[in-house]
C-alpha positions, 0 to 999 in steps of 0.5 A: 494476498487477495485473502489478506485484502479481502478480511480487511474489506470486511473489517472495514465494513463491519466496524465502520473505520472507513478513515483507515482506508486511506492509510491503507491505500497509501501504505499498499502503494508505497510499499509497491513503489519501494519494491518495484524500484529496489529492482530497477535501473530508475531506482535512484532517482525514485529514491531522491523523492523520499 
């Protein structure tokens, strides 16, 4: 996972897409939120704000 983050970092900097980092950090923080939320007791009512 840190190695995958890291090569993203430099690809980032070598071709200079710094739009894509947004897209990145939003899609890595939902992807977090659906998999901490498919475990709990809150998942439905994480799941009525989608």
């Amino acid at each position: 996972m840190l190695q995958a983050a890291k090569e993203i970092g430099e690809f980032l900097l070598h071709r200079k897409k710094w739009w894509l980092a947004p897209v990145i950090i939003v899609l890595a923080l939902l992807g977090a939120v659906m998999a901490v939320s498919a475990s709990s007791p809150l998942a439905p009512f994480i799941y009525t704000l989608f």
